[in-house]
N, C-alpha and C positions, 0 to 999 in steps of 0.2 A: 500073704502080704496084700493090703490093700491100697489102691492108689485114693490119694486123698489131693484135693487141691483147695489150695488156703487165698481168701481172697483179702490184698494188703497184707503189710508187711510192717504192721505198728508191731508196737511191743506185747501185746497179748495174743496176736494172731504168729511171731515168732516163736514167743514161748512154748506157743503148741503145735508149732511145727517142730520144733528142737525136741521135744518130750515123744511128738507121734515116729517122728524118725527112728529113733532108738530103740521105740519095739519093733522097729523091722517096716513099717510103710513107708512108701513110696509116696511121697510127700514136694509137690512144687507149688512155689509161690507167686501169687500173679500180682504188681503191683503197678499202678498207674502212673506214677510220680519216676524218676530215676534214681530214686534211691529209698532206704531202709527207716525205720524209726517212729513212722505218724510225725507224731507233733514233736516227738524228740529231732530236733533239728537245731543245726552250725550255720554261722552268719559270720562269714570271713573277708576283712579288706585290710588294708594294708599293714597287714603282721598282727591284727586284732583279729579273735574271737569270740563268739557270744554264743550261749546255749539260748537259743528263741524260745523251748518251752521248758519243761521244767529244771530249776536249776539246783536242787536241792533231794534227796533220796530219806524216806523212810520205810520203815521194816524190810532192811537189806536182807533178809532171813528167804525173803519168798526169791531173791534172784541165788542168793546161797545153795540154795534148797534146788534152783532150777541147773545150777552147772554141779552139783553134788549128780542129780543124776541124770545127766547126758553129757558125761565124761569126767577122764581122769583129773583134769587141771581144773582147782576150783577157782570160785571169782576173785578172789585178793589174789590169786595167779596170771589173771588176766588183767586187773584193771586194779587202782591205788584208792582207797577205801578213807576216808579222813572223818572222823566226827567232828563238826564243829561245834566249836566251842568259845563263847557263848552259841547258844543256840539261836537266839534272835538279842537283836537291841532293840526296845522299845520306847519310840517316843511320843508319849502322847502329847493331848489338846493343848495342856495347861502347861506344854513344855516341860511335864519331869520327863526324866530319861531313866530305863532300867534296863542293865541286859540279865540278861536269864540265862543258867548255866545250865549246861545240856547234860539231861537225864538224872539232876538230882536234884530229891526234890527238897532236902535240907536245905542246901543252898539254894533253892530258887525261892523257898519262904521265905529266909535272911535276903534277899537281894530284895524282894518286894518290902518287907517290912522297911528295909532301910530308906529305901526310894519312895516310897507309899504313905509311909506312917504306921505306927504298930499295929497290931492285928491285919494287918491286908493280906502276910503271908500268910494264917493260921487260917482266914478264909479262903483262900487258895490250895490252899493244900488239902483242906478239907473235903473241898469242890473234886480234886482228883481224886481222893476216896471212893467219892460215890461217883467219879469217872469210870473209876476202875472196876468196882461194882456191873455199870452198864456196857460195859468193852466184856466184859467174862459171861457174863447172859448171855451177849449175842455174837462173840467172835465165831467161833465154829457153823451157826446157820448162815450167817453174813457173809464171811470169808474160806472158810474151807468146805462150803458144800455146795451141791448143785441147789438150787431154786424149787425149795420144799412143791411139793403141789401141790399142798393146804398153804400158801406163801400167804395167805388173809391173817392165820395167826401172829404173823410177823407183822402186821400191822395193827392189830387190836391191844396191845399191851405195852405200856413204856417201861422199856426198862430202868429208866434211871430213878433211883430211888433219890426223889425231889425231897428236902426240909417241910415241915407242914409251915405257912407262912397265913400269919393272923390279917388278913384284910377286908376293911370296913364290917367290922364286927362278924367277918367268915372265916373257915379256917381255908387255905388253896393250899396247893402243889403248882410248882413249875411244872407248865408244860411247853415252854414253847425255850430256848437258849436265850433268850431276850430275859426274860422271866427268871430265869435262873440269876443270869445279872443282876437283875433288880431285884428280889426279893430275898437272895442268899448269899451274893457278893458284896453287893450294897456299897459299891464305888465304882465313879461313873469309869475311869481309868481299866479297872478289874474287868470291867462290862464290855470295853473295847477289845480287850486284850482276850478275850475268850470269842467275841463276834467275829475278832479279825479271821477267826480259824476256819469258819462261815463262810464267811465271805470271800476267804479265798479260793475255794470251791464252788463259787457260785451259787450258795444258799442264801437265804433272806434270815436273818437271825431272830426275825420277830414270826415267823413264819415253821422254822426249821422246828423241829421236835426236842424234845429236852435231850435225846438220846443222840443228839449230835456233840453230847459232851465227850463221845467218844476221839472226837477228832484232835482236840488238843491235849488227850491223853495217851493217845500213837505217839505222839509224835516227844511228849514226855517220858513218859514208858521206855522204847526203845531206841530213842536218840534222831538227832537228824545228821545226814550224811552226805559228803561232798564225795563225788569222784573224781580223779584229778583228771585235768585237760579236760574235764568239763562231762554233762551229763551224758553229754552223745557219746562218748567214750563206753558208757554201759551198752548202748543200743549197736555200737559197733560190737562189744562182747557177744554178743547176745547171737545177732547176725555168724559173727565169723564161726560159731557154735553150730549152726547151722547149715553152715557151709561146710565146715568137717564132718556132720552127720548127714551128707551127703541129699541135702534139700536143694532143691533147685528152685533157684530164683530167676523171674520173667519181668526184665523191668520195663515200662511205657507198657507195659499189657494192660490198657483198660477191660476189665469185665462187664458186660453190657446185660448179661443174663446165666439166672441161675437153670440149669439142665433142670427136667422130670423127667422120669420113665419109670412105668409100673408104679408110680404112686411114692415114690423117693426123689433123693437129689440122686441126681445121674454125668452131673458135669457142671461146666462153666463153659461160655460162649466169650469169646474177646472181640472187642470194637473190629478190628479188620477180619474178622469173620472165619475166624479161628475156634473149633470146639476141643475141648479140653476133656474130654469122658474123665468120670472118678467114683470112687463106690461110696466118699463123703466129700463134703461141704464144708469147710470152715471159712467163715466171714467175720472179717474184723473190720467192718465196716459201720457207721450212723444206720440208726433203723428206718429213717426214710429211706438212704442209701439203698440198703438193702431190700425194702419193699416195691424198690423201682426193679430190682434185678429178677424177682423170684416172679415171675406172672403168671396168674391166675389159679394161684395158689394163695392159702393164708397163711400167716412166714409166725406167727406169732401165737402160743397155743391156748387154748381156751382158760379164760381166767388171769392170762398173765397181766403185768401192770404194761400201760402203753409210755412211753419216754415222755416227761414232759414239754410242754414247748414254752418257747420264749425264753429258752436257756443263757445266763448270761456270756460273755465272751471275756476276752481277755485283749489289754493295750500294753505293747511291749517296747518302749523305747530301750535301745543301744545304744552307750555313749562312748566312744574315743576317748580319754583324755589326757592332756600334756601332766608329766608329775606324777609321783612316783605317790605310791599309796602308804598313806603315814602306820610306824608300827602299832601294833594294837587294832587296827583296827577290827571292827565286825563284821567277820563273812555276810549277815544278814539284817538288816535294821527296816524295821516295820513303823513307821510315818502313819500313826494315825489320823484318821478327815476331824478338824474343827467341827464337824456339824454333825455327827453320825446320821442322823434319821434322816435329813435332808439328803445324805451321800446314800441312803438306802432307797428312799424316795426315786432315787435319779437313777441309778438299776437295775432295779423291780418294778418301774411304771409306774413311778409316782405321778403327782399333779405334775399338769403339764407348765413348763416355765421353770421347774425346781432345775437349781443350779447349786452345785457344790464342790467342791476341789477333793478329791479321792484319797482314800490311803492306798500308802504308794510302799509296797516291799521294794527295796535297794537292797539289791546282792551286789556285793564287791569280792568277790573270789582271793583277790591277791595267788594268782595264779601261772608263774612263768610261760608256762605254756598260749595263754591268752593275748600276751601285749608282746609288741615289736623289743620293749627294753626293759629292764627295771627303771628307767623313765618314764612308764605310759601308764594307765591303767585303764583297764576296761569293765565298765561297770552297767549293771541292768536293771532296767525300771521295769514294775508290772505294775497293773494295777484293774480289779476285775471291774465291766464297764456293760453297760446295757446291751443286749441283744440284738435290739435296734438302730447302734452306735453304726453309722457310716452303712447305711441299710436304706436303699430308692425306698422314698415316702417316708425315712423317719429324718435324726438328726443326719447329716452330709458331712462330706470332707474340713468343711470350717471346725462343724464340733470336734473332729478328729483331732485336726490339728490344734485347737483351744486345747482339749484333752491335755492331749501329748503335756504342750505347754505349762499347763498347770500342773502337771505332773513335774516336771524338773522344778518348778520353784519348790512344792511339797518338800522334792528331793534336799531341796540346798538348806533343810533345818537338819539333816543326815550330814548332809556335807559341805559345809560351809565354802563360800567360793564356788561353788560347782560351776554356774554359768562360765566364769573365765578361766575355766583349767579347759574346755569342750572343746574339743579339734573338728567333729563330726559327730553328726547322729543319725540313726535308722531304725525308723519305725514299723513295728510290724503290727497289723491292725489285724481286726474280727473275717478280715477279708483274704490275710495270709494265712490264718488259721484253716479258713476253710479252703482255703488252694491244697493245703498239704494234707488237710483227715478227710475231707468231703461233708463235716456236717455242716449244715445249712448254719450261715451266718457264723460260722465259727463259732458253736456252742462248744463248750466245753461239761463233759458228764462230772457228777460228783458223786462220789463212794455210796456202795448202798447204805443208808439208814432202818432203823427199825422204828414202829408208831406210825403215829401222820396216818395212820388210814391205809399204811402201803403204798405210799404215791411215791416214795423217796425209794423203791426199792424199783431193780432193774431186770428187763426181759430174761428167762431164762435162757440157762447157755444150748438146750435142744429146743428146737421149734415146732413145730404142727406139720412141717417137711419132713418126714423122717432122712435119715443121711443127713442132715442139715443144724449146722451148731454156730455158736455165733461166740466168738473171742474176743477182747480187750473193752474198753472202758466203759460202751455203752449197752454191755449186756453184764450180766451177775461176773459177780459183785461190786462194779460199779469202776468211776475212774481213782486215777491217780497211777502215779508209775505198777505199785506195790502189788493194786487190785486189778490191773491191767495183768500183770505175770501171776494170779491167783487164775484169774480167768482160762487163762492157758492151760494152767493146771488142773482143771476141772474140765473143759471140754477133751485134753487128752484123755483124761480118766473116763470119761464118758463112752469116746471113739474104741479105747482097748478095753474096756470092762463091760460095758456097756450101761444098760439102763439101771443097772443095782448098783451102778456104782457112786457110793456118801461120802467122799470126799479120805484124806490122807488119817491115816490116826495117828 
């Protein structure tokens, strides 16, 4: 039995606590904050609730797959599973509106053609063909294995098999998801609605690789999913999992330093001067985070990709409101920006002066659990926002607040009325992000990708420490809930199998 101590208590650094438990290690968790989840976090006042990060679940299979084996009660035994349905509403520039049905794709071609005009589903549909195509390439190196050590080859080839498209007397291929819109979607509407999936991970769509088609094929493919009482309700699963496989959790424990001895990790050191000995390392921590802990050591192994910087972040108004949420409504409705290139321009560090009003994701739950009554409803703004956003020496508290602001009108082409139903609002900014994960300015990681060079792909889950493994979003295979608990599953597999061990078959 080895003792292991796992630093943070996000959801990729649980999962692999819950997994290393059960084969019998001695397993405690040091976390900073006083409670469980990262970014998975509850914002409660007067009989309202709000999930602060993520409000929506896809490929429920990886948290499936994680209470299938570390115990008897699986997760629809623990927590309320709901596919939503439509899967989003979208309304774009030009004011059409279409919601799209979750996980088929007949009906999501009829829903566009009718909303669209004909042909927009058949190119749509087509588009998730060769989606599908690039998700079956690279699901298994991507997601279910540890971080090849020839990881370049996962950079040098795209896998999405792009249309060949006749321009200015050449023939091209899409390489970038920009590209793909424009030269095989060929509606500005189509173009948004495939960007959006981009951008809300924090990719640049003109920039992003063709092989990011994969992301709005998850999410088609395998549906998207609400858990009831909101997402935190998973991360409390997940935790109290942990707590039956008798993990011990050390909460306000900051870790100041990672141990070495004989050329391994050998512990963790905590702020009030407390050492921790352990025979491994698990850090689910941001890789600066983590490069400030491990000294005089290099945390990262020769050849690997370094994390990019200037990460976008994320602006999250909560709204109170008086009135009860009309039937029919849409768990999710996606408010595309009037100006796309200008709203990317302002993100990615565009010219400076560029001004534009965001697309704004509106979740509406209609969730008892959430509001004081079936009079209230409680509803949530995102919308992804520069790096820089409310960052000494860039934009300050005005752009925040302007943000914010221009965020709820977006909202009120979603919801008509919105301003005078608003009891209350609470903003969490790039700056509560980083209070709760620790990464600088509240970046947020995005799933690894394949192509680009490899720059879209994430540190492996073993480091150049030996003992030393690195769990949840911003190391292999990247963020999101799903790859966040893939994470887990692979540096477990690492810790009890060891170095031969290629992921689940």
């Amino acid at each position: 039995m080895a003792r292991i101590a796992v630093i943070g208590a996000g959801m990729g650094a649980m999962a692999a606590a819950a997994r290393l438990a059960v084969a019998g290690h001695r397993v405690a968790v040091y976390e900073r904050t006083e409670t469980y989840g990262g970014a998975v976090r509850r914002f409660e006042r007067d009989g309202f609730a709000f999930d602060t990060g993520p409000g929506l679940l896809t490929l429920p299979a990886v948290y499936r797959d994680l209470f299938v084996k570390t115990g008897k009660e699986s997760l629809e035994d623990l927590v309320e599973l709901v596919q939503v349905d439509p899967a989003a509403r979208h309304v774009f520039a030009d004011g059409t509106a279409v919601p799209l049905p979750n996980a088929s794709r007949a009906g999501v071609v009829t829903a566009l053609d009718e909303a669209l005009g004909a042909g927009a589903g058949r190119r749509w549909g087509d588009f998730l063909v060769r989606a599908r195509e690039a998700w079956d390439r690279t699901r298994r190196p991507l997601l279910e294995e540890p971080l090849w050590p020839d990881w370049r080859v996962l950079g040098e080839r795209e896998p999405y098999p792009a249309v060949p498209h006749k321009r200015l007397l050449r023939t091209r291929r899409a390489g970038t998801l920009a590209e793909i819109g424009a030269w095989e979607l060929r509606d500005d509407r189509l173009a948004a609605l495939l960007e959006s999936h981009a951008l809300a991970y924090g990719l640049d769509p003109r920039t992003a690789p063709a092989s990011a088609a994969v992301l709005p094929y998850m999410e088609h493919a395998f549906g998207t999913w609400y858990v009831r009482g909101g997402v935190r309700e998973l991360a409390r699963a997940v935790y109290e999992r942990c707590v039956r496989r008798r993990v011990e959790f050390v909460f306000g424990a900051e870790v100041t330093g990672v141990l070495a001895g004989d050329g391994r990790a050998a512990g963790v050191e905590l702020a009030d001067g407390t050492v921790a000995e352990a025979d491994f390392v698990v850090a689910g921590v941001a890789p600066e985070v983590l490069g400030r802990l491990v000294r005089g050591a290099a945390v990262r192994g020769a050849g690997e990709v370094a994390p990019q910087g200037g990460t976008p972040s994320r602006l999250t108004v909560l709204l109170a409101l008086r009135g009860e949420r009309p039937p029919g409504t849409a768990h999710r409705t996606v408010v595309h920006a009037e100006d796309r290139e200008a709203e990317l321009d302002l993100v990615f560090g565009g010219p400076a002066g560029t001004a534009a009003r965001p697309t704004v994701t509106v979740l509406r739950p209609g969730d008892p659990a959430l509001v004081p009554d079936a009079s209230h409803e409680a509803v949530v703004l995102t919308s992804t926002v520069p790096a820089r956003l409310g960052q000494e020496g860039g934009a300050g508290g005005d752009a925040l607040d302007r943000y914010a602001r221009d965020m709820v009108t977006v909202a009120e082409r979603a919801v008509p009325g919105l301003r005078d139903r608003v009891l209350w609002t609470q903003v969490r900014t790039p700056a509560s992000v980083e209070e709760v994960t620790g990464a600088p300015g509240g970046a947020l990681p995005a799933p690894a990708l394949a192509a680009a060079g490899g720059r879209l792909l994430h540190p492996g889950n073993g480091t150049a420490l030996p003992g030393l493994f690195t769990a949840g979003g911003w190391s292999h295979p990247g963020g999101g809930l799903a790859h966040a608990g893939m994470s887990g599953a692979l540096v477990a597999g690492l810790i009890v199998e060891g170095p031969d061990f290629r992921g689940s078959q």
